[in-house]
Biopython code that builds the backbone (N, CA, C, O; Angstrom):
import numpy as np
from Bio.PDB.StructureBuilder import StructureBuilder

atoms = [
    (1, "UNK", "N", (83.072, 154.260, 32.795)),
    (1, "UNK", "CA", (81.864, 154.374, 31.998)),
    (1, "UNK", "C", (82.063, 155.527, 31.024)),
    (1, "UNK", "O", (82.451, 156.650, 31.346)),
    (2, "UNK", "N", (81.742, 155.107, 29.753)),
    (2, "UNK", "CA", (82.048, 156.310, 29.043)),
    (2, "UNK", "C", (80.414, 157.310, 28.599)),
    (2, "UNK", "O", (79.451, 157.269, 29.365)),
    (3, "UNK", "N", (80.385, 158.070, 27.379)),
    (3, "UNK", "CA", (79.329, 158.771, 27.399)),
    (3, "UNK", "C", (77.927, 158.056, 26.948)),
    (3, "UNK", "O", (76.760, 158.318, 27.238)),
    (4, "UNK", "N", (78.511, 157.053, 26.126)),
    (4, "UNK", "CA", (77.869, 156.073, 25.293)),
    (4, "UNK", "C", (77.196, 155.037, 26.671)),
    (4, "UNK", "O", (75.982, 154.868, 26.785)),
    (5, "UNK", "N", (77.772, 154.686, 27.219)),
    (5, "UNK", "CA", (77.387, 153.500, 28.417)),
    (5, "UNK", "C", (76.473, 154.442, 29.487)),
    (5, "UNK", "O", (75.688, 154.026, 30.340)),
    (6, "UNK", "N", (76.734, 155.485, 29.252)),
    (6, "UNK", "CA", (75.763, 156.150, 30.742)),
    (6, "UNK", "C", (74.159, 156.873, 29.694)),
    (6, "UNK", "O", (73.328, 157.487, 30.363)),
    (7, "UNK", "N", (73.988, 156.770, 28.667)),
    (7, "UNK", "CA", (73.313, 157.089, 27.738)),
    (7, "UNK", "C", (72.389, 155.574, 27.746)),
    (7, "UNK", "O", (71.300, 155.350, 28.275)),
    (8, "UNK", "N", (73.055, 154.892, 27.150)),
    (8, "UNK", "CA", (72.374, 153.516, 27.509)),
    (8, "UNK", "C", (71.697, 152.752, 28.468)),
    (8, "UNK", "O", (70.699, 152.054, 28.289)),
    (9, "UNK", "N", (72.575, 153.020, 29.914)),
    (9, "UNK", "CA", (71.991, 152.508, 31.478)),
    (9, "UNK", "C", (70.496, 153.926, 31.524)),
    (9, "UNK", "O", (69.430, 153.493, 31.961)),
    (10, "UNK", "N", (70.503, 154.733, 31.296)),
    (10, "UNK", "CA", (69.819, 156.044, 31.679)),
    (10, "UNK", "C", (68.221, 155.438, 30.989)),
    (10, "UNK", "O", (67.074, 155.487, 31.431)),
    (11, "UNK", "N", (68.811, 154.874, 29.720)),
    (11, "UNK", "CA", (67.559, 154.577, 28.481)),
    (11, "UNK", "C", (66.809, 153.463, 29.330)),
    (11, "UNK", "O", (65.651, 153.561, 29.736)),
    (12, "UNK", "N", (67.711, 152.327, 29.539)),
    (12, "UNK", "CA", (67.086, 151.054, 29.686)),
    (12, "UNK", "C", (66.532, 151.143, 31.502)),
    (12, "UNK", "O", (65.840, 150.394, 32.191)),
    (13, "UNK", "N", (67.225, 152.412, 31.766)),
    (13, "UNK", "CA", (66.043, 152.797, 33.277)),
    (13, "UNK", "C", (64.866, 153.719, 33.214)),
    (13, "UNK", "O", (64.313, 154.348, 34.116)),
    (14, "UNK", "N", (64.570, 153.637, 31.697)),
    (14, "UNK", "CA", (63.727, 154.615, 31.164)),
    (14, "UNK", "C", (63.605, 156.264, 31.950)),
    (14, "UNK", "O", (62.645, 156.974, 32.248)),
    (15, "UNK", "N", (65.055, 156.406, 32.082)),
    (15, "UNK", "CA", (65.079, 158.012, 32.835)),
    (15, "UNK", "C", (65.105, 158.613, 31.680)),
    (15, "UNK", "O", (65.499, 158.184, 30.596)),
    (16, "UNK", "N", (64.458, 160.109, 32.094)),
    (16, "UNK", "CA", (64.726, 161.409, 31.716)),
    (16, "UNK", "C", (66.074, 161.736, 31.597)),
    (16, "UNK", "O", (67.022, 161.099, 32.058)),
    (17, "UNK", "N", (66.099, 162.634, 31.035)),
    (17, "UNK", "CA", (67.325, 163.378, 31.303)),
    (17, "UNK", "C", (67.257, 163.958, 32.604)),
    (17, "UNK", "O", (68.127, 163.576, 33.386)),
    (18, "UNK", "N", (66.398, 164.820, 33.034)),
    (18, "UNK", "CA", (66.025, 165.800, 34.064)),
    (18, "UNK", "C", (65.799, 164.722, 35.364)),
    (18, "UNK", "O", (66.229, 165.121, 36.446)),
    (19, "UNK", "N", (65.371, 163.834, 35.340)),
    (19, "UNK", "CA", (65.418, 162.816, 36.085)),
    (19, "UNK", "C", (66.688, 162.222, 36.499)),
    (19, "UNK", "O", (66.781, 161.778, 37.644)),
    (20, "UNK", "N", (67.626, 162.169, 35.732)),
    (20, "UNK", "CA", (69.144, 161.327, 35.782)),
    (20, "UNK", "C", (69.885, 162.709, 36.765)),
    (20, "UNK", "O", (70.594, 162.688, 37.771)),
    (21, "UNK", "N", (69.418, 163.673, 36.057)),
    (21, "UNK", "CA", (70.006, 164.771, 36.547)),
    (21, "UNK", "C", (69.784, 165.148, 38.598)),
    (21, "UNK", "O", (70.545, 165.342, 39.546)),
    (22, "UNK", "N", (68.711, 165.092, 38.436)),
    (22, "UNK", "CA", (67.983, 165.702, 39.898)),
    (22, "UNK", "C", (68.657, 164.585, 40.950)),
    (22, "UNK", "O", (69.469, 164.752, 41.860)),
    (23, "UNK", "N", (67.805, 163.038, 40.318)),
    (23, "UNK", "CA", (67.970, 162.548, 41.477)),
    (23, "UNK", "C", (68.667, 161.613, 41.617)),
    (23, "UNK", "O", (68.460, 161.048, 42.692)),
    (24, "UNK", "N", (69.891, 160.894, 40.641)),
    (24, "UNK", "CA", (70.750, 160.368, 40.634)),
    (24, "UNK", "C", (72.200, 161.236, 40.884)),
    (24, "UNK", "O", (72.794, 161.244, 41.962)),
    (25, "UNK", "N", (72.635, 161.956, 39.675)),
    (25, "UNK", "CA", (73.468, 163.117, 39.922)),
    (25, "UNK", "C", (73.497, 164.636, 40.348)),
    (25, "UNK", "O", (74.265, 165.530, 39.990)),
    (26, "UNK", "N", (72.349, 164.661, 41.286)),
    (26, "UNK", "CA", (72.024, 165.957, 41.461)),
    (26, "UNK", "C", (72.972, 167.349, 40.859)),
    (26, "UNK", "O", (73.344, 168.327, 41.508)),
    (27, "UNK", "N", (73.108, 167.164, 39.989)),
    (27, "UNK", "CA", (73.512, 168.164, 39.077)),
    (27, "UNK", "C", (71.851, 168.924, 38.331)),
    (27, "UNK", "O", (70.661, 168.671, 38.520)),
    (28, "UNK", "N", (72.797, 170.192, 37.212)),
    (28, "UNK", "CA", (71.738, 170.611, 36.789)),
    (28, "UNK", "C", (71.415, 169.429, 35.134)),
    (28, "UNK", "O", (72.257, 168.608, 34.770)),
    (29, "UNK", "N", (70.202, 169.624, 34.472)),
    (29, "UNK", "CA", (70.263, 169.235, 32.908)),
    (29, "UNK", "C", (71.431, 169.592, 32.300)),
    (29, "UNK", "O", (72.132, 168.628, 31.995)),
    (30, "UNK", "N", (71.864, 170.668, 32.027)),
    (30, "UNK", "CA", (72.808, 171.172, 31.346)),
    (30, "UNK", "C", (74.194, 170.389, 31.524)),
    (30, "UNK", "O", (74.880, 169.974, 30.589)),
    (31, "UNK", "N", (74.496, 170.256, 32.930)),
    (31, "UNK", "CA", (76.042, 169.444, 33.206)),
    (31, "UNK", "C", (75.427, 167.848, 32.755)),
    (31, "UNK", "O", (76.173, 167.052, 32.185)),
    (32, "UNK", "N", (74.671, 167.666, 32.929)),
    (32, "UNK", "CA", (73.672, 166.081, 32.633)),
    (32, "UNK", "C", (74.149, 165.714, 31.217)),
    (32, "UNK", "O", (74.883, 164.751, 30.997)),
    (33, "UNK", "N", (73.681, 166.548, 30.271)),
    (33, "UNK", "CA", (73.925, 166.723, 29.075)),
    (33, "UNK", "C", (75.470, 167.049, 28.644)),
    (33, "UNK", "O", (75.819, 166.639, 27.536)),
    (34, "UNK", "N", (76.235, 167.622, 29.288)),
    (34, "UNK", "CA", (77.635, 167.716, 29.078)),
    (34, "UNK", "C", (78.340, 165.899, 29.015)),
    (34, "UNK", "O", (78.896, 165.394, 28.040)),
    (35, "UNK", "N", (78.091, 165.265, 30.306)),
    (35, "UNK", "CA", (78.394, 163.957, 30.261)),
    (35, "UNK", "C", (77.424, 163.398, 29.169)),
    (35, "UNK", "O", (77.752, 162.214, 29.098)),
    (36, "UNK", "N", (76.771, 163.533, 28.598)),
    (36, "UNK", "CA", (76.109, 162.167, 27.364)),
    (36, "UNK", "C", (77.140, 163.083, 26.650)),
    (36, "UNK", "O", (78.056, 162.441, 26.137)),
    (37, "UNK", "N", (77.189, 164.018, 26.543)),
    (37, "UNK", "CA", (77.832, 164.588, 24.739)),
    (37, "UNK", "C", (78.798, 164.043, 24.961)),
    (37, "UNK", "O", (78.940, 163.259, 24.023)),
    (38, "UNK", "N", (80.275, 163.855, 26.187)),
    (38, "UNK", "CA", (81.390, 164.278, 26.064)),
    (38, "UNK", "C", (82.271, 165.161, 26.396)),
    (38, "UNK", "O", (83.481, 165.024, 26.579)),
    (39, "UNK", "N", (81.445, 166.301, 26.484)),
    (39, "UNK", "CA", (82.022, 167.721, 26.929)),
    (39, "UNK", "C", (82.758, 167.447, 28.274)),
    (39, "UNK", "O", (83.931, 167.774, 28.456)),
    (40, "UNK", "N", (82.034, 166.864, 29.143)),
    (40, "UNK", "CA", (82.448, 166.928, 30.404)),
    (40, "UNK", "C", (82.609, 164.931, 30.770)),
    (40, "UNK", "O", (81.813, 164.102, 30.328)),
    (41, "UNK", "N", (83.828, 164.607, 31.650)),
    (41, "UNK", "CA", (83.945, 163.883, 31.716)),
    (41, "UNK", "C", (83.417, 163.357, 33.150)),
    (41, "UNK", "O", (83.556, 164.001, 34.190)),
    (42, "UNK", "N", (82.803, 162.114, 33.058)),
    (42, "UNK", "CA", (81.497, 161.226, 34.003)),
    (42, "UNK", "C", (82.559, 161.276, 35.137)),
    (42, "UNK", "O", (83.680, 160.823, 34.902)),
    (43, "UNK", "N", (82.316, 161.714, 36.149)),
    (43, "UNK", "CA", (82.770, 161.444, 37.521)),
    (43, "UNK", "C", (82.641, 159.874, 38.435)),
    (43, "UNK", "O", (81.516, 159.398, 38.591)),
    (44, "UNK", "N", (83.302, 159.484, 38.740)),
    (44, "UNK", "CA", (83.685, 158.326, 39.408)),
    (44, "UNK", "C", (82.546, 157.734, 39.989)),
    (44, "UNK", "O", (82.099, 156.597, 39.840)),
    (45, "UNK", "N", (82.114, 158.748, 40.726)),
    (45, "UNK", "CA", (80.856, 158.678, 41.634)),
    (45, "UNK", "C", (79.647, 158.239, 40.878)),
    (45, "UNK", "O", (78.802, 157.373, 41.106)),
    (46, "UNK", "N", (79.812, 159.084, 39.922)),
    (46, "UNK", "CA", (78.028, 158.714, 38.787)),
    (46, "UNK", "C", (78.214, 157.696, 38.422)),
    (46, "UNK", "O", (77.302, 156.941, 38.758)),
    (47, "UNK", "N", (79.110, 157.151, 37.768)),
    (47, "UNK", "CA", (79.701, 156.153, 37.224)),
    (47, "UNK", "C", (79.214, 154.998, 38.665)),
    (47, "UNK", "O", (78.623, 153.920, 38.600)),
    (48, "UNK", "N", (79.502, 155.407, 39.334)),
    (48, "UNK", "CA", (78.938, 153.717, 40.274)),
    (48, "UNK", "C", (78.177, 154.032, 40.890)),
    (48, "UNK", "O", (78.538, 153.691, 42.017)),
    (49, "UNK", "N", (76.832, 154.723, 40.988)),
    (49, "UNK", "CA", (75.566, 155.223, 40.889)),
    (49, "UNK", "C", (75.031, 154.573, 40.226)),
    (49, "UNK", "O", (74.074, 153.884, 40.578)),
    (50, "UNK", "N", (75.721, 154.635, 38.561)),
    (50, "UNK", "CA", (73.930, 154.302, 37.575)),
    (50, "UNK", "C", (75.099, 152.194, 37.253)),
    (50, "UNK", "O", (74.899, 151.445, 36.297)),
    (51, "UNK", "N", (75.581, 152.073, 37.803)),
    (51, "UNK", "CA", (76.072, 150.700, 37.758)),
    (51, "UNK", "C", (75.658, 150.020, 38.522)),
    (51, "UNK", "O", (75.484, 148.840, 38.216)),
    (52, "UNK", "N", (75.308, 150.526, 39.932)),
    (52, "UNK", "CA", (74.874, 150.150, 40.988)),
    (52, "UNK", "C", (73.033, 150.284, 40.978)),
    (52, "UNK", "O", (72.420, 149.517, 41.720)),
    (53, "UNK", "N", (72.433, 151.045, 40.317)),
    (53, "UNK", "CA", (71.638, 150.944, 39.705)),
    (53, "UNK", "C", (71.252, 150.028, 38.679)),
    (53, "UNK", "O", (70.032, 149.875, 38.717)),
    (54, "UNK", "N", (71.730, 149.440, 37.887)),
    (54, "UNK", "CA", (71.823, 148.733, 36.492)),
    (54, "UNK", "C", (72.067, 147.334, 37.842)),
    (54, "UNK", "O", (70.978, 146.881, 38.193)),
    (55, "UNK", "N", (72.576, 147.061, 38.140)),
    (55, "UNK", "CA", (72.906, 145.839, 39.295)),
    (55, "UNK", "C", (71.755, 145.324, 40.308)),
    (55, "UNK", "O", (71.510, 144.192, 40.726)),
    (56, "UNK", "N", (70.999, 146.856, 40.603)),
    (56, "UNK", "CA", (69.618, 146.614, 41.432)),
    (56, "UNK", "C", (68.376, 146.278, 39.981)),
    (56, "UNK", "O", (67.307, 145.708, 40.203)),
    (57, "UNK", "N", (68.638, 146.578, 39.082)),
    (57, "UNK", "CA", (67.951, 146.332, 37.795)),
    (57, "UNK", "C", (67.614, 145.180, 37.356)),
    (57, "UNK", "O", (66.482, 144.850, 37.002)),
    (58, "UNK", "N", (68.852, 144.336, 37.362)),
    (58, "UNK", "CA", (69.086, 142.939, 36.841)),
    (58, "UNK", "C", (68.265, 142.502, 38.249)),
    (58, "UNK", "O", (67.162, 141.972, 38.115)),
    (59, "UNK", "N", (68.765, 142.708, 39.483)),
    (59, "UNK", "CA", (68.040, 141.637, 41.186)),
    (59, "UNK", "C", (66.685, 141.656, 40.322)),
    (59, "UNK", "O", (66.364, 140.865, 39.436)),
    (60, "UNK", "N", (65.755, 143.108, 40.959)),
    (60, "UNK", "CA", (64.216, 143.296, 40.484)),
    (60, "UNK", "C", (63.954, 142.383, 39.816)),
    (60, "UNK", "O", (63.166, 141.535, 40.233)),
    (61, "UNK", "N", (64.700, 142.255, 38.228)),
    (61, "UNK", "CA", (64.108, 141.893, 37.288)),
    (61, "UNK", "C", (64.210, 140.224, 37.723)),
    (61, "UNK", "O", (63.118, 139.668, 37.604)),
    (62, "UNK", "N", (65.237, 139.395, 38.168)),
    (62, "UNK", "CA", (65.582, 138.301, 38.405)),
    (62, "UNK", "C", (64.625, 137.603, 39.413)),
    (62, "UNK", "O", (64.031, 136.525, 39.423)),
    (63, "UNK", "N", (64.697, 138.388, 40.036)),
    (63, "UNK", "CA", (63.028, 138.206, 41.325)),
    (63, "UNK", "C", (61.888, 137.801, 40.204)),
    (63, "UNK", "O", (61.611, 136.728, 39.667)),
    (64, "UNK", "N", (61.336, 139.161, 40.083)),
    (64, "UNK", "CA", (59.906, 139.219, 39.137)),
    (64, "UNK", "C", (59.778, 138.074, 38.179)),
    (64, "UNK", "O", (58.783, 137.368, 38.012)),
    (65, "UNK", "N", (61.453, 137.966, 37.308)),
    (65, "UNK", "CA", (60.683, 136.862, 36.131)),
    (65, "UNK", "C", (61.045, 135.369, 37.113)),
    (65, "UNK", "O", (61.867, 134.688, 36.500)),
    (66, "UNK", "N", (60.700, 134.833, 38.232)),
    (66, "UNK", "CA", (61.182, 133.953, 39.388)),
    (66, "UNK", "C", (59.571, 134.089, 39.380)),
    (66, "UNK", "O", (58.935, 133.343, 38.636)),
    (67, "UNK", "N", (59.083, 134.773, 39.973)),
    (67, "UNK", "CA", (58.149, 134.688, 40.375)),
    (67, "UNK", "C", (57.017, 134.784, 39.384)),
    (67, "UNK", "O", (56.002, 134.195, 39.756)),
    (68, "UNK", "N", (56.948, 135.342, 38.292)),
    (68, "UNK", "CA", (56.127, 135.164, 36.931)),
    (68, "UNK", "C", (56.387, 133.717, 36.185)),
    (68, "UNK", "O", (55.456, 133.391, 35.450)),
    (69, "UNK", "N", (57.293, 132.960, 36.235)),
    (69, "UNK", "CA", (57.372, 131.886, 36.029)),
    (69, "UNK", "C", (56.916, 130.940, 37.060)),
    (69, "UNK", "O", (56.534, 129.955, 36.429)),
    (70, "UNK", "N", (56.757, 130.725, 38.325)),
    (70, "UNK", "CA", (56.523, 130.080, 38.992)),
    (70, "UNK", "C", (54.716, 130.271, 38.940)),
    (70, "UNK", "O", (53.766, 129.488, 38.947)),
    (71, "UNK", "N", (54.839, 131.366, 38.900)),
    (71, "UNK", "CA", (52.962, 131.565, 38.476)),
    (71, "UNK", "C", (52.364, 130.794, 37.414)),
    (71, "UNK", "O", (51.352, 130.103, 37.534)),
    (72, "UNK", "N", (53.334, 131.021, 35.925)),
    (72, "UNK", "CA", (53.041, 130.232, 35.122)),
    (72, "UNK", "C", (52.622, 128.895, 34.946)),
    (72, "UNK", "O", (51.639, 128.504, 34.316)),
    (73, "UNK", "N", (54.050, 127.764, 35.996)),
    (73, "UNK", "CA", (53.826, 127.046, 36.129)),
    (73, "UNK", "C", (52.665, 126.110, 37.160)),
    (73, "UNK", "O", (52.519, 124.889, 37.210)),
    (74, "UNK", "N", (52.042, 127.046, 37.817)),
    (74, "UNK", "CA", (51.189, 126.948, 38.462)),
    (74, "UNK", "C", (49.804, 126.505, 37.143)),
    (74, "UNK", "O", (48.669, 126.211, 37.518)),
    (75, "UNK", "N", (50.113, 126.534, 35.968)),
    (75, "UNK", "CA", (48.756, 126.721, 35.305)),
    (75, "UNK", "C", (48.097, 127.857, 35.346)),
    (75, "UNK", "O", (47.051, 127.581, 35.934)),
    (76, "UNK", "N", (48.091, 128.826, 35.105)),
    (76, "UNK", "CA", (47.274, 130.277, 36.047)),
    (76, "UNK", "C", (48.277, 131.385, 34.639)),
    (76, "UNK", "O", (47.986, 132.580, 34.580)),
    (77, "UNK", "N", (49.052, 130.981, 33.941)),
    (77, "UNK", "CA", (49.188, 131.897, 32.774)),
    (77, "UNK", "C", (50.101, 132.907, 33.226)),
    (77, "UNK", "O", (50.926, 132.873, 34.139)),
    (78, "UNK", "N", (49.815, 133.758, 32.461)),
    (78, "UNK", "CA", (51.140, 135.231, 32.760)),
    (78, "UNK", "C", (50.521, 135.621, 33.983)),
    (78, "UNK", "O", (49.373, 135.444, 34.389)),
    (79, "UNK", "N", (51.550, 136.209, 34.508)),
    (79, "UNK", "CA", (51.262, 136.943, 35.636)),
    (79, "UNK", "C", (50.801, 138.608, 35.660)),
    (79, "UNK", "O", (51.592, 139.486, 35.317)),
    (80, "UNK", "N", (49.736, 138.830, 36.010)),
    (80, "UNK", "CA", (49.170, 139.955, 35.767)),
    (80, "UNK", "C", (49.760, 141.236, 36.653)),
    (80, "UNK", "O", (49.831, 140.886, 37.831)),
    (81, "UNK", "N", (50.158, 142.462, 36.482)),
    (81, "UNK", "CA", (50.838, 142.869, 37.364)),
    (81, "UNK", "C", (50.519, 144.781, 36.623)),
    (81, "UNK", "O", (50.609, 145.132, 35.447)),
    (82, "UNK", "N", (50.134, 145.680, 37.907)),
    (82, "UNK", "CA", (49.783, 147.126, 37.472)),
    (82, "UNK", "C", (51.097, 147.784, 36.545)),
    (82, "UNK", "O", (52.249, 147.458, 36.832)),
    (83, "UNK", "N", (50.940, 148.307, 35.923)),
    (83, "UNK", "CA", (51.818, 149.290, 35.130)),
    (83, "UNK", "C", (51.481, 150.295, 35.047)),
    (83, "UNK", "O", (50.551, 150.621, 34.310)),
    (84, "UNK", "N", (52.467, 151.502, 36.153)),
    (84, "UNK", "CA", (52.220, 152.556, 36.171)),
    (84, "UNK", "C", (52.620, 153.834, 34.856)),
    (84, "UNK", "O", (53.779, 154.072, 34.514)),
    (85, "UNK", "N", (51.274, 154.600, 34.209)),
    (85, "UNK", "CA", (51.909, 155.364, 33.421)),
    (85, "UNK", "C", (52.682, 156.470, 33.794)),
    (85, "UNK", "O", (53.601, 156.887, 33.088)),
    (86, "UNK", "N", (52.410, 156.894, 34.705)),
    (86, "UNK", "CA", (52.514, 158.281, 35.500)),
    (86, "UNK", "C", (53.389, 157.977, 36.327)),
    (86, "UNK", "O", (53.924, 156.869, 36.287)),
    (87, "UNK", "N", (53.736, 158.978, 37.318)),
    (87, "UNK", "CA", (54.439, 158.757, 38.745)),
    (87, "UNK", "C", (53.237, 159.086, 39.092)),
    (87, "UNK", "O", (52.580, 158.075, 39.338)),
    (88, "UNK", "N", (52.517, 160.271, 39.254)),
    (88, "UNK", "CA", (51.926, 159.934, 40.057)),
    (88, "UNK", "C", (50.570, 158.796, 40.244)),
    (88, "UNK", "O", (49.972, 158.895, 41.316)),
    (89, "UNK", "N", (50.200, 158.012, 39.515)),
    (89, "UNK", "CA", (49.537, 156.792, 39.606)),
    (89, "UNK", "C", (50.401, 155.854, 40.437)),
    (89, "UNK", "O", (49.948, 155.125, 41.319)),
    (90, "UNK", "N", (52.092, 155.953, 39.972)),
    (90, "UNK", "CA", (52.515, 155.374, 40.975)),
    (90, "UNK", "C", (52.616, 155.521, 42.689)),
    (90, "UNK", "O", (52.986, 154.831, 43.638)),
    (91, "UNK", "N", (52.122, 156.687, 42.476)),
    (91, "UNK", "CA", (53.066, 157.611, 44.298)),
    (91, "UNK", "C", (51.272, 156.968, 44.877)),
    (91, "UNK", "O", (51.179, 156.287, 45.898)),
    (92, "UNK", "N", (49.935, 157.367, 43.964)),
    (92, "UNK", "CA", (48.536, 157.343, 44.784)),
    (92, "UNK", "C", (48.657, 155.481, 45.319)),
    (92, "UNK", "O", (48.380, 155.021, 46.427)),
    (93, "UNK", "N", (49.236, 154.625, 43.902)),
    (93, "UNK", "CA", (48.616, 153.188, 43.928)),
    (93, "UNK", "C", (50.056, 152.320, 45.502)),
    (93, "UNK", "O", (50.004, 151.494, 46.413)),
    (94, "UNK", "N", (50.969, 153.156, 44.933)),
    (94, "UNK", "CA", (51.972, 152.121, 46.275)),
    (94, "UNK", "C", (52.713, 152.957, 47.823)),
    (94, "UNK", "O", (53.400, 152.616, 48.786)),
    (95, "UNK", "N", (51.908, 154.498, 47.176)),
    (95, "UNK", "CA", (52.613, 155.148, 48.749)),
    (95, "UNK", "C", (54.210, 155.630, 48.345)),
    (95, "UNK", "O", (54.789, 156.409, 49.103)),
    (96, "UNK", "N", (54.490, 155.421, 47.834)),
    (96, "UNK", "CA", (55.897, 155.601, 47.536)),
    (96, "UNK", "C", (56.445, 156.798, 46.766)),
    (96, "UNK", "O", (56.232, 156.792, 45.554)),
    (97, "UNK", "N", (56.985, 157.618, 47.182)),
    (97, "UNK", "CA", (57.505, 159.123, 46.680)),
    (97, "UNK", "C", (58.953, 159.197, 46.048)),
    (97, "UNK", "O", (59.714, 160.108, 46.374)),
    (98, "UNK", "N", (59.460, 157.856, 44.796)),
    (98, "UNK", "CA", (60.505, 157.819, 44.664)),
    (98, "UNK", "C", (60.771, 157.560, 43.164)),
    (98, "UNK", "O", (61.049, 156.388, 42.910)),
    (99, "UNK", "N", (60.745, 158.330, 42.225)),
    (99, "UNK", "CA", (60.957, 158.469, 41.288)),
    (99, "UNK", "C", (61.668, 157.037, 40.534)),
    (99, "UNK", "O", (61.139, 156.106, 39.926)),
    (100, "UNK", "N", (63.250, 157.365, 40.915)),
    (100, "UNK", "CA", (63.831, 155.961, 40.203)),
    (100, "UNK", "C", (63.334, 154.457, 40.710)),
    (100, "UNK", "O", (63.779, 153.391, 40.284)),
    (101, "UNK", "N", (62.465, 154.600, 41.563)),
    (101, "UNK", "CA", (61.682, 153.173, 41.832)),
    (101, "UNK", "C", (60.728, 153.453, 41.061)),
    (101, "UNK", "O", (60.238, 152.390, 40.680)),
    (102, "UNK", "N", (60.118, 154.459, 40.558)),
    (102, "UNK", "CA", (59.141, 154.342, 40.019)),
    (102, "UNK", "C", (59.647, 153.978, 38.326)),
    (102, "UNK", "O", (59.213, 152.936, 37.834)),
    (103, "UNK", "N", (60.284, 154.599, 37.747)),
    (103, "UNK", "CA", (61.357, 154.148, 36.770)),
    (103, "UNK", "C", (61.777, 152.542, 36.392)),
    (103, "UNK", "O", (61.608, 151.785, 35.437)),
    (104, "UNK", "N", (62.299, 152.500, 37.463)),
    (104, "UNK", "CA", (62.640, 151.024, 37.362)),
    (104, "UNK", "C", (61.787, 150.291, 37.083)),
    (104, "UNK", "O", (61.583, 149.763, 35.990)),
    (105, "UNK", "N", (60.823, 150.118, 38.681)),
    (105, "UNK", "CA", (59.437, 149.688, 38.129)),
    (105, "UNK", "C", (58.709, 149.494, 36.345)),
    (105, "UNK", "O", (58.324, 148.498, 35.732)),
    (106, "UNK", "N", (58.767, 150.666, 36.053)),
    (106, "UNK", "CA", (58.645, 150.743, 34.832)),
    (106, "UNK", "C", (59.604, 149.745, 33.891)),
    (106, "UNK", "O", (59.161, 149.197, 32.882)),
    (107, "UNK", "N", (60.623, 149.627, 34.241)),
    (107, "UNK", "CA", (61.788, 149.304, 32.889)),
    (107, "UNK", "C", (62.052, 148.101, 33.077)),
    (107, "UNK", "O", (62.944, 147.547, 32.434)),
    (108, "UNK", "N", (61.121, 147.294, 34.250)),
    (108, "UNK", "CA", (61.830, 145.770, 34.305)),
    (108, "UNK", "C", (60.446, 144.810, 34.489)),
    (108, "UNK", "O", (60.409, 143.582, 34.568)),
    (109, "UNK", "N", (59.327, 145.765, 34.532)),
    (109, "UNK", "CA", (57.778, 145.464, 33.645)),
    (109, "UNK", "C", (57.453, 145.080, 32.592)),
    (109, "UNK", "O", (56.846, 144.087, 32.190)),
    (110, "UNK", "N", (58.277, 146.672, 31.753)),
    (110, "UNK", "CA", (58.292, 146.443, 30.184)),
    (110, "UNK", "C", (59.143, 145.530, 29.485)),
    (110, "UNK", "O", (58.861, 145.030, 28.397)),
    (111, "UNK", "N", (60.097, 145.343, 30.078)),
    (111, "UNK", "CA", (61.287, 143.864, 29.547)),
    (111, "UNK", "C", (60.321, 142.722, 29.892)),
    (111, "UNK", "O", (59.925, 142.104, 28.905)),
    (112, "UNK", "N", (59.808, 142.268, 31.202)),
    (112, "UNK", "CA", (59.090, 141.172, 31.227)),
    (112, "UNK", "C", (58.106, 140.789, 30.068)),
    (112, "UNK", "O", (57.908, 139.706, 29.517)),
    (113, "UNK", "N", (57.601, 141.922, 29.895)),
    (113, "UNK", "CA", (56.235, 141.780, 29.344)),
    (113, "UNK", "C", (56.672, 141.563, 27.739)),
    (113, "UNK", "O", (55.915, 140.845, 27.085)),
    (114, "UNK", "N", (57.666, 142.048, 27.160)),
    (114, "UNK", "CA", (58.668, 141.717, 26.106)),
    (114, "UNK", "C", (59.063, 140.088, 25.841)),
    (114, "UNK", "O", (59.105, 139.400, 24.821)),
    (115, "UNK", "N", (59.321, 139.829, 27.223)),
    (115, "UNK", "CA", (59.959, 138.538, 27.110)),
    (115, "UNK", "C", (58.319, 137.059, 27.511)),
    (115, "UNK", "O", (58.311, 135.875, 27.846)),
    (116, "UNK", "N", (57.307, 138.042, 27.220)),
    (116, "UNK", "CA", (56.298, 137.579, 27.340)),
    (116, "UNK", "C", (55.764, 136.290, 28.847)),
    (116, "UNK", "O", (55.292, 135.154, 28.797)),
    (117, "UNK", "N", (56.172, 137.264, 30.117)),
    (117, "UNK", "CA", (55.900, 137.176, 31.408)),
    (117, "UNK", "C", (55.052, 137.447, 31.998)),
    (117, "UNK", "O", (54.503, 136.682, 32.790)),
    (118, "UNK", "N", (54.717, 138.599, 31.776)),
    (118, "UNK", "CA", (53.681, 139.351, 32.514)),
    (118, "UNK", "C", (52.469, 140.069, 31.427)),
    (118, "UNK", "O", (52.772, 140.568, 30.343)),
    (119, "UNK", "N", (51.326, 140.012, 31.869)),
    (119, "UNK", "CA", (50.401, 141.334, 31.370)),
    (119, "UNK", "C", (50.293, 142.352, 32.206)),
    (119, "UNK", "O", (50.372, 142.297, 33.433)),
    (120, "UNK", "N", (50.033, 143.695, 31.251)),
    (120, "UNK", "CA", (49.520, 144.687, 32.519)),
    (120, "UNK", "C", (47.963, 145.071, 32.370)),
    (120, "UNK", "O", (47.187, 145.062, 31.415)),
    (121, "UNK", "N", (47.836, 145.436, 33.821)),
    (121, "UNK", "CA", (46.955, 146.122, 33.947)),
    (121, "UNK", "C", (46.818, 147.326, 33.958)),
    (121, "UNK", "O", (45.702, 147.820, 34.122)),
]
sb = StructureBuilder()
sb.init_structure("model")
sb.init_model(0)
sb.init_chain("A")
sb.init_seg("    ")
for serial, (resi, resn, name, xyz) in enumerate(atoms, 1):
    if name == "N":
        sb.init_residue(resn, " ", resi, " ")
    sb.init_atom(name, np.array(xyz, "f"), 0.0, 1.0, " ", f" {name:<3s}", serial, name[0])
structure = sb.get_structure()
């Protein structure tokens, strides 16, 4: 993975920087930022972290638009589904204390809803 490809997976998981940093590569921002520039070269490990990530990305999303289509075809229209702005709206509405789920969540919502699947609430 080069600097360009881990810049890209980071975007389309709608992470932070500070986010990519903490709880994927528990590194600090600063070394975070060394790998997007270049400076420092992506370790093996991160590298099949945010791939293996990007892989649980595509499942989610493959599920959801499965099941937003099957709704559809039910007659019953897009499938209506919460969209969290916050984490914490996410942590009060599902119990869940996990950032890159909450992320994800986010990033395979907003593709649906793109590909005109889902509405939010």
């Amino acid at each position: 993975m080069n600097r360009l490809a881990l810049i890209a997976c980071r975007r389309i998981l709608f992470l932070e920087v500070e986010e990519a940093a903490t709880h994927i590569a528990e590194v600090s921002q600063r070394t975070w930022r060394y790998y997007e520039s270049g400076r420092t070269q992506i370790p093996a490990t991160l590298a099949e972290k945010m791939e293996k990530l990007m892989q649980y990305h595509a499942v989610i999303k493959e599920r959801m638009t499965k099941d937003a289509d099957e709704h559809r075809q039910k007659g019953e229209g897009r499938q209506v589904v919460p969209y969290y702005l916050t984490f914490e709206d996410y942590q009060k509405e599902t119990g869940l204390d996990d950032v890159i789920g909450f992320r994800l969540d986010q990033s395979v919502k907003a593709s649906l809803y793109l590909e005109d699947k889902v509405v939010f609430y």
